[in-house]
C-alpha positions as CSV (number, residue, x, y, z in Angstrom):
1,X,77.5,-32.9,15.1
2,X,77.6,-29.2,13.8
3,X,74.5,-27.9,12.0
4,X,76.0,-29.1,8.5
5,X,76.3,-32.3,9.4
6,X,73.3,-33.1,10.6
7,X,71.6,-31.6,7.6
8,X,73.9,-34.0,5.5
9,X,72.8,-36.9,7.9
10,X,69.6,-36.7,7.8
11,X,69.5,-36.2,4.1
12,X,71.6,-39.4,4.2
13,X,68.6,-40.8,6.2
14,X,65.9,-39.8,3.5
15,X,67.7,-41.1,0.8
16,X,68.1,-44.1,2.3
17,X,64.4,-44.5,2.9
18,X,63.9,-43.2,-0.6
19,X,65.3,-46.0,-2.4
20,X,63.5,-48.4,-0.6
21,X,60.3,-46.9,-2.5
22,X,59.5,-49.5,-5.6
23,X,58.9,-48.2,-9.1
24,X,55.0,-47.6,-8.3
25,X,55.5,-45.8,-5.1
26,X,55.2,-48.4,-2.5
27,X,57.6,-49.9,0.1
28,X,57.8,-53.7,-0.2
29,X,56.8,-55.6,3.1
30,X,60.2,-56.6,3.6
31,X,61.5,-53.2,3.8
32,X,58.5,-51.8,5.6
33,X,60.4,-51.7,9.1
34,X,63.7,-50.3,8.2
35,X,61.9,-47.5,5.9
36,X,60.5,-46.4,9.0
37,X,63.1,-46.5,11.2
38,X,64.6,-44.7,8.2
39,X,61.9,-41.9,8.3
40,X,62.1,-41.5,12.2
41,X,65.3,-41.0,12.4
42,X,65.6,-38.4,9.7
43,X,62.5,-36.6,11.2
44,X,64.6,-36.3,14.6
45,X,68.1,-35.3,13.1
46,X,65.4,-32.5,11.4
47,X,64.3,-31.7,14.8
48,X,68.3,-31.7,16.2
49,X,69.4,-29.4,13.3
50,X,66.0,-26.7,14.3
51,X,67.9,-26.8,17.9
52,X,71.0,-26.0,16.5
53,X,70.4,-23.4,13.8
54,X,67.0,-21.5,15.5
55,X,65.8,-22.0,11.8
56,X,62.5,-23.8,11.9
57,X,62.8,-27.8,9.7
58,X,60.1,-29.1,7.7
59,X,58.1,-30.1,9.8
60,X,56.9,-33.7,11.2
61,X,53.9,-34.2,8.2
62,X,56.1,-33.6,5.7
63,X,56.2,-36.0,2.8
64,X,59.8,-38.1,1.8
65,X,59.5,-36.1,-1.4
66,X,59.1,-32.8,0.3
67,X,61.8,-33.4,2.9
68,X,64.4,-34.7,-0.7
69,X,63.4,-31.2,-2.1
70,X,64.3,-29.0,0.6
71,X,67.2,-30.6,1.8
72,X,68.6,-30.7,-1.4
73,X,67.5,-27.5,-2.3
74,X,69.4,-25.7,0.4
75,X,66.3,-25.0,2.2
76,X,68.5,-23.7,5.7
77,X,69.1,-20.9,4.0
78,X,66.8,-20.1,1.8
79,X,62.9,-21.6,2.8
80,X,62.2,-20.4,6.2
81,X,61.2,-16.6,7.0
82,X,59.5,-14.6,9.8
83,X,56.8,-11.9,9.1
84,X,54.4,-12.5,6.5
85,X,54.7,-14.5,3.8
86,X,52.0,-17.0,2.1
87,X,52.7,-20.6,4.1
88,X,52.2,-23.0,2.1
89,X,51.2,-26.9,3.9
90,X,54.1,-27.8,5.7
91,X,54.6,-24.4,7.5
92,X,57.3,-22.8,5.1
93,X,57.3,-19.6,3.7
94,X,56.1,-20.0,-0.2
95,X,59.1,-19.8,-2.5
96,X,58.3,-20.0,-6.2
97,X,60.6,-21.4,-8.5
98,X,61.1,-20.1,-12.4
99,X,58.5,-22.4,-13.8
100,X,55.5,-22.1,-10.5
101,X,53.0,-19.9,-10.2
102,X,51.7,-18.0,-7.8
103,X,47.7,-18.5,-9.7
104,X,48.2,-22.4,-7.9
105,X,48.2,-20.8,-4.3
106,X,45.4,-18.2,-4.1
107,X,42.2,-19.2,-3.4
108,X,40.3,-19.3,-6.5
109,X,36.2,-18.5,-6.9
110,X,34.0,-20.7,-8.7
111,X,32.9,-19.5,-11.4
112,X,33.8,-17.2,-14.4
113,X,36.4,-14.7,-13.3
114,X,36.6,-10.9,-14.1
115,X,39.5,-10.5,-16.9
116,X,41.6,-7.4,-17.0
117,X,40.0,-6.0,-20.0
118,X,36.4,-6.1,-18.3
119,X,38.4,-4.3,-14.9
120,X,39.6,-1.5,-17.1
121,X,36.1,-1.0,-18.8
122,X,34.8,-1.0,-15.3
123,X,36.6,1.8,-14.5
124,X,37.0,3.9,-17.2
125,X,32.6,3.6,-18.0
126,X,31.7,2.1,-14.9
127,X,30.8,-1.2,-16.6
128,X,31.8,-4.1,-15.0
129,X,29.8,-6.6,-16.9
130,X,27.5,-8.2,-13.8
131,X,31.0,-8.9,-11.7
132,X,31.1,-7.6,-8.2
133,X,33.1,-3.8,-8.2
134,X,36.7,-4.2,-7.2
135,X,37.6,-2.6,-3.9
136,X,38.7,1.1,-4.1
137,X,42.3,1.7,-2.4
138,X,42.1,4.2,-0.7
139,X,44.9,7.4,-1.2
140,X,46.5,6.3,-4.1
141,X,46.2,8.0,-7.1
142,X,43.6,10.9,-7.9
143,X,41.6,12.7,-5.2
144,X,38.4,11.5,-6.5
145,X,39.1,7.8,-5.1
146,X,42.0,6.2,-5.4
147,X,43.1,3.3,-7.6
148,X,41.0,-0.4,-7.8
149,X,42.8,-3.6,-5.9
150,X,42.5,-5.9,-8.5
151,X,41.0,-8.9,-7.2
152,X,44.0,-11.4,-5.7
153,X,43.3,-14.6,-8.5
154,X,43.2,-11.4,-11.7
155,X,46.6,-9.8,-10.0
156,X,48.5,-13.3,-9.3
157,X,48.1,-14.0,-13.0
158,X,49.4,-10.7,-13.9
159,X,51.9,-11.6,-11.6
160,X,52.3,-14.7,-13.2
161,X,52.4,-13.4,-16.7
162,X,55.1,-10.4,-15.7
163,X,57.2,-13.0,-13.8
164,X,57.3,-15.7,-16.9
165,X,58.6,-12.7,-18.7
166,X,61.5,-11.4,-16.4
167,X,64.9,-12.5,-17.4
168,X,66.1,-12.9,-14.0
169,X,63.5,-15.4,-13.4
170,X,64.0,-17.2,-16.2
171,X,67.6,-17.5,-15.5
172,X,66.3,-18.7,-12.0
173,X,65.6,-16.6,-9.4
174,X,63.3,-16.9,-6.7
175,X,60.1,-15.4,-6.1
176,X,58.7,-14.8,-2.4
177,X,55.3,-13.8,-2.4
178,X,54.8,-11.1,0.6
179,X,51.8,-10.8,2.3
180,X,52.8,-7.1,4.3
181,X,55.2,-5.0,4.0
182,X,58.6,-7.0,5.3
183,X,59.8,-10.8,5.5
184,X,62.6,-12.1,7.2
185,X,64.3,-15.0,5.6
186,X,67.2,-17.1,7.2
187,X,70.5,-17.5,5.6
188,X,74.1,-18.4,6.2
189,X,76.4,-15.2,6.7
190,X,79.6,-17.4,6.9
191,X,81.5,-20.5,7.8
192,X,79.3,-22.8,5.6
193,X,82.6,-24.1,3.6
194,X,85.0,-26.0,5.3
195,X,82.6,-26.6,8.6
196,X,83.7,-29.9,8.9
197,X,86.9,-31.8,10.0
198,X,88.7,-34.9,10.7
199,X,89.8,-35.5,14.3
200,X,92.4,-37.9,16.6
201,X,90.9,-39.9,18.7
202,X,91.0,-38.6,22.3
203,X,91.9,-35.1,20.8
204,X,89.5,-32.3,20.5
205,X,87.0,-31.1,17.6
206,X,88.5,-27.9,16.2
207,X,86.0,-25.5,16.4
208,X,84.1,-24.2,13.1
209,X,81.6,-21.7,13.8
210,X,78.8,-21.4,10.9
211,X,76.6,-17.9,11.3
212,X,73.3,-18.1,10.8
213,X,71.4,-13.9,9.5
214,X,69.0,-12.8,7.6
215,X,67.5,-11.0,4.7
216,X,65.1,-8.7,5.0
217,X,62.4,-7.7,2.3
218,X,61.1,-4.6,2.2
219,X,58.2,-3.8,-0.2
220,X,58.9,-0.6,-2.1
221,X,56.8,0.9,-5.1
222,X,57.1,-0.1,-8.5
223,X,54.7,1.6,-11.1
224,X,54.1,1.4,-14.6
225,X,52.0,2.6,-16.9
226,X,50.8,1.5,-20.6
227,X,48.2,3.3,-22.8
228,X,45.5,2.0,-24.9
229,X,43.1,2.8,-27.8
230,X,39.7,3.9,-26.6
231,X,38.3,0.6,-28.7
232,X,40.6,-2.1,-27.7
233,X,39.1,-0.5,-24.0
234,X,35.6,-0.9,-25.0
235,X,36.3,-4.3,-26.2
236,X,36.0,-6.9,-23.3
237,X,36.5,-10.1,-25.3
238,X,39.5,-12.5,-24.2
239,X,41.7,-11.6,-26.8
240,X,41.2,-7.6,-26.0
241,X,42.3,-8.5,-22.3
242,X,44.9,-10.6,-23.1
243,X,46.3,-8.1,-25.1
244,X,45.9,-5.6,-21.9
245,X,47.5,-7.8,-19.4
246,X,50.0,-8.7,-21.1
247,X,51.5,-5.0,-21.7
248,X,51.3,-4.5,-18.1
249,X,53.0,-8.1,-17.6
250,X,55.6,-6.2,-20.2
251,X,56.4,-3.6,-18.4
252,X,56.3,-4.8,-14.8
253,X,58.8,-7.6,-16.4
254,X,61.4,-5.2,-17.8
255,X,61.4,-2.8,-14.3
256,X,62.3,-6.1,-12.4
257,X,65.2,-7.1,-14.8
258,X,66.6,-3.4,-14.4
259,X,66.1,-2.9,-10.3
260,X,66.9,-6.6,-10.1
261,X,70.7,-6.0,-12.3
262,X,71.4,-2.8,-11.8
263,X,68.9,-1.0,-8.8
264,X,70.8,1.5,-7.0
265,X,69.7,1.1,-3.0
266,X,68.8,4.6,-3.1
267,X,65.3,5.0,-2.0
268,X,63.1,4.4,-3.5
269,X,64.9,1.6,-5.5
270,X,66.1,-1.8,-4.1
271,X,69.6,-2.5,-4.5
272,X,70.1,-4.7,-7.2
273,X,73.1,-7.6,-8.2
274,X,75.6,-5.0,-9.4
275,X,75.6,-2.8,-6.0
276,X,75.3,-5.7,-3.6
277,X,78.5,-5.9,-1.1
278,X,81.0,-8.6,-1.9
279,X,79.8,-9.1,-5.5
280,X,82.3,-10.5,-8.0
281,X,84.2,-8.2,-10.5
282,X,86.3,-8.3,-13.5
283,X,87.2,-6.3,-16.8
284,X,86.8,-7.3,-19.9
285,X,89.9,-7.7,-22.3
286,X,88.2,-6.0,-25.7
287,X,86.9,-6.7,-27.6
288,X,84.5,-8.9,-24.8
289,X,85.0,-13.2,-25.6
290,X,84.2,-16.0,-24.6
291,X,87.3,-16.6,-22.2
292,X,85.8,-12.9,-20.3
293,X,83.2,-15.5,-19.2
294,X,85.2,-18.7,-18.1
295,X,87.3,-16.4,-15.6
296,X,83.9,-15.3,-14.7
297,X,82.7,-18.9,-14.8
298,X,85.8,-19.8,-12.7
299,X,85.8,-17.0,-10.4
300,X,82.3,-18.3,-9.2
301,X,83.5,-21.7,-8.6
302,X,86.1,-20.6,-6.5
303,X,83.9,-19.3,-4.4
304,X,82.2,-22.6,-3.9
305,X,79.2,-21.9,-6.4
306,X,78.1,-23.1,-9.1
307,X,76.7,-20.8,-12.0
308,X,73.6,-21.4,-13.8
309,X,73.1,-18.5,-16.6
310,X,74.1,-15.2,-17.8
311,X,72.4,-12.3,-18.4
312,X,73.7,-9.4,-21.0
313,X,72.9,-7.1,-23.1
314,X,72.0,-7.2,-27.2
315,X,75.2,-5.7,-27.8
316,X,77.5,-8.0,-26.2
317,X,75.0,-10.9,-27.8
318,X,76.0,-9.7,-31.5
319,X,79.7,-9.3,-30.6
320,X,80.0,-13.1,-28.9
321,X,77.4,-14.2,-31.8
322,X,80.2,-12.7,-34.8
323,X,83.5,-13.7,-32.9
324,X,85.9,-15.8,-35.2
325,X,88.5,-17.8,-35.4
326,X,92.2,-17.6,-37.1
327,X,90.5,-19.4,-40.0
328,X,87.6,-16.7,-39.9
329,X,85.0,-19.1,-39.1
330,X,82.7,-18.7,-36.2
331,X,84.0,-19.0,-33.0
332,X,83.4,-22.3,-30.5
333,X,82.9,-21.2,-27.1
334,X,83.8,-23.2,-24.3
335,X,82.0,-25.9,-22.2
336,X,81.3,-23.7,-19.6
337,X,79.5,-21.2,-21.8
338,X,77.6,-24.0,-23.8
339,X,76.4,-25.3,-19.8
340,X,75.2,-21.6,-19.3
341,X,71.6,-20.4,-19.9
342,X,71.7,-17.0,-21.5
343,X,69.6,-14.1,-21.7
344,X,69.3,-11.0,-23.8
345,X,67.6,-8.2,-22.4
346,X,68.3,-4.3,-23.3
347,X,68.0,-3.7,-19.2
348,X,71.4,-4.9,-18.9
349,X,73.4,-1.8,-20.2
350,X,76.3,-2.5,-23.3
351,X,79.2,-2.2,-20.9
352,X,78.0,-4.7,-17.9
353,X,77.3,-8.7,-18.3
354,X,76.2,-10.9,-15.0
355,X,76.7,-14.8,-14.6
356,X,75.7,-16.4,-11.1
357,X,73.8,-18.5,-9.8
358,X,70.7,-17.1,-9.7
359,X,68.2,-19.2,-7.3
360,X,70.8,-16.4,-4.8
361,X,68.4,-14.2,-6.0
362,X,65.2,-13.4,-4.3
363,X,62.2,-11.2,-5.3
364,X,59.3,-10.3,-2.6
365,X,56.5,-9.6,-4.4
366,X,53.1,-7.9,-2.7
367,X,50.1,-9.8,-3.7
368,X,48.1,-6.7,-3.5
369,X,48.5,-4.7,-7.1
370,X,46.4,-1.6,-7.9
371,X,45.5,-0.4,-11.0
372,X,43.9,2.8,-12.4
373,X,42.0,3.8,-15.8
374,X,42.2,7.5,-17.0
375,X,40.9,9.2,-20.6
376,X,41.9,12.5,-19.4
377,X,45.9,11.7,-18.4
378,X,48.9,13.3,-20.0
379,X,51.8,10.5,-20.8
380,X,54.8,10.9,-23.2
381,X,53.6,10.5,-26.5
382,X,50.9,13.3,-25.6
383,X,47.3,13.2,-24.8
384,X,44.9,10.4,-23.7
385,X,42.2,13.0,-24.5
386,X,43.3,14.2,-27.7
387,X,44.2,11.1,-28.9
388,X,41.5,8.9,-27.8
389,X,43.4,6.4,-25.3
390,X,43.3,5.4,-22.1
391,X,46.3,5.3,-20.2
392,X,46.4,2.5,-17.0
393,X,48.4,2.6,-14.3
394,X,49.4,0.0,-11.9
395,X,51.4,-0.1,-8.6
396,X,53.0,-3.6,-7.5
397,X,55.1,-3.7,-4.4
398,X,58.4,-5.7,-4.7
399,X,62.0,-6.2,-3.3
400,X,65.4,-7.7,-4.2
401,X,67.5,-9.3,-1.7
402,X,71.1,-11.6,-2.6
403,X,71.6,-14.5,-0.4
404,X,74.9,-14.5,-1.2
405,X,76.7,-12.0,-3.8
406,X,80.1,-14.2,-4.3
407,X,77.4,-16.1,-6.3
408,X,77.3,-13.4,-8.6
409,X,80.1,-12.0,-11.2
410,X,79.5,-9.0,-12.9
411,X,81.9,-8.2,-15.9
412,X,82.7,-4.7,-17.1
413,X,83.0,-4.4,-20.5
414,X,84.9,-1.8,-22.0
415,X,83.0,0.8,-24.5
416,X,83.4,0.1,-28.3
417,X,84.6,-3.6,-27.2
């Protein structure tokens, strides 16, 4: 068997075993011997398809659950990595889904925790309210010391926050979290369709060759800034660092959608959907409708995906939104729209729309994040000094990599359409 089908085979095996498991969780005594020679025999075909592909399997503790999730997630291609990322039980690479958070896999102290707002008051009066002082990172920022590394539970719920806000990872992409500064992931280049084949007996197997690569993430510099009132600063209370965390969640959030959409691979930016090699393309007949998208719907299941959501702009949202009929009432779109999740965000300029399917997309995120606290900083709308604010800024490293662009359909849309 080639590498596909023994993945297929052994998920065969687990779902076999699976529905042996009663309603409360337990295997009846009857069916006690054949789930385990169930189990076994998947657990080796997981160990075959390691041999074949050089990509590590599950692992031999894994749970039936876990080993149904990540077979039917597409976990050769997407699960597995070299360098460092955070491992989670079963020796995989942590990959975080829309709706997990990273808060769940940091080590948490016992105890109250320091919130943002008491951070920034730490460094802007040296005040940090009986909490230990943050490290100093060294060489970044002024000469007089550098920026604070916010403590890892404080900067995996900013994390948190920014990621729950990101369009991208609503519409489902993944989120790596990076431990230094590059992580290799496994993927398929080629040959995954059509890798099987029926035979003659006696003749011989025509030979399908499936290549295996990889991604690499590289984390690169994304900084943001947000300015404060001197007395929400002074005011530690939860509501004053809510208030505080989330900006910076805000911005971080709306940098990711753009570099994510439209990043240009130009140092230092990563190259987002619309620049990746081999992405799908198409013009919009104006003004932009609801057949633009099922071609773009289509063009993605031609190419043996399936797509989950699109992501456009405000613009093109009003123009679908008052589309009508030859009776001038509103338009119907199609099925495929209606089975679409959609997003509006203005980081997705008027003339471009994307549709894919976005667990392709991957973001490697550094767990480190640094901020700094100034009274004294210039920013655009004038003086921290003269207007009594504080301006923060924060550093987060990050990447964007595709695991496959034919996923991925971005429309052009003609302007004044």
């Amino acid at each position: 068997m080639n590498a596909v089908q023994v993945r297929e085979a052994a998920l065969a095996k687990f779902l076999a075993a699976k529905a042996l498991v009663g309603p409360d969780g337990s295997v009846p005594d009857r069916d006690m011997a054949r789930f385990d020679a169930l189990f076994k025999d998947g657990v080796a075909l997981d160990r075959q398809y390691t041999a074949l592909t050089g990509v590590p399997g599950i692992g031999d503790r894994a749970s039936l659950d876990d080993r149904l999730g990540w077979y039917q997630g597409g976990g050769e291609g997407m699960h597995h990595g070299s360098g460092a990322g955070i491992v989670n039980r079963d020796g995989r690479v942590l990959v975080l889904g829309p709706g997990d958070r990273l808060a769940a896999h940091v080590p948490q102290p016992k105890g109250p925790q320091m919130g943002l707002g008491q951070l920034v008051r730490g460094m802007v009066y040296g005040d940090f309210g009986g909490y230990d002082r943050p490290m100093v990172q060294m060489g970044i920022g002024s000469a007089s010391g550098g920026g604070y590394l916010v403590p890892t539970p404080l900067a995996a719920r900013i994390i948190d926050d920014a990621r729950a806000q990101a369009k991208v990872i609503r519409a489902g992409a993944q989120t790596i979290p990076m431990t230094s500064n590059t992580l290799r992931i496994a993927r398929i280049e080629s040959g995954f369709d059509g890798a099987g084949g029926w035979k003659v007996e006696h003749d011989p197997i025509d030979e399908q060759e499936i290549v295996f690569g990889a991604v690499t993430l590289t984390a690169r510099t994304l900084a943001v800034m947000a300015v404060l009132s001197v007395e929400l600063s002074e005011d530690s209370t939860p509501d004053a660092t809510d208030v505080i965390r989330r900006a910076l969640a805000r911005a971080l959030a709306l940098e990711l959608d753009r570099v994510a959409l439209v990043g240009t691979g130009v140092a230092p930016q990563p190259k987002g959907v619309q620049n990746q090699s081999g992405v799908l393309t198409d013009t919009a007949t104006p003004p932009v409708s609801y057949a633009d998208f099922s071609r773009a719907y289509q063009a993605i299941l031609e190419a043996n995906h399936t797509p989950t959501a699109v992501i456009y702009s405000p613009s093109t949202w009003g123009v679908l939104d008052r589309a009508e009929d030859d009776v001038f009432q509103p338009k119907r779109p199609p099925a495929s729209w209606e089975s679409l999740g959609r997003h509006v965000t203005t980081q997705v300029p008027d003339d471009l729309a994307f549709t894919g399917d976005w667990s392709k997309l991957l973001i490697g995120v550094r767990t480190d994040l640094v901020i700094e606290a100034s009274r004294e900083a210039s920013h655009s709308g004038g003086s921290a000094f003269r207007n009594l604010q504080v301006v923060i800024r924060a550093y987060l490293r990050a990447d964007i990599a595709v695991e496959d662009a034919s996923a991925f359909h971005v429309l052009d849309i003609p302007t004044g359409s």
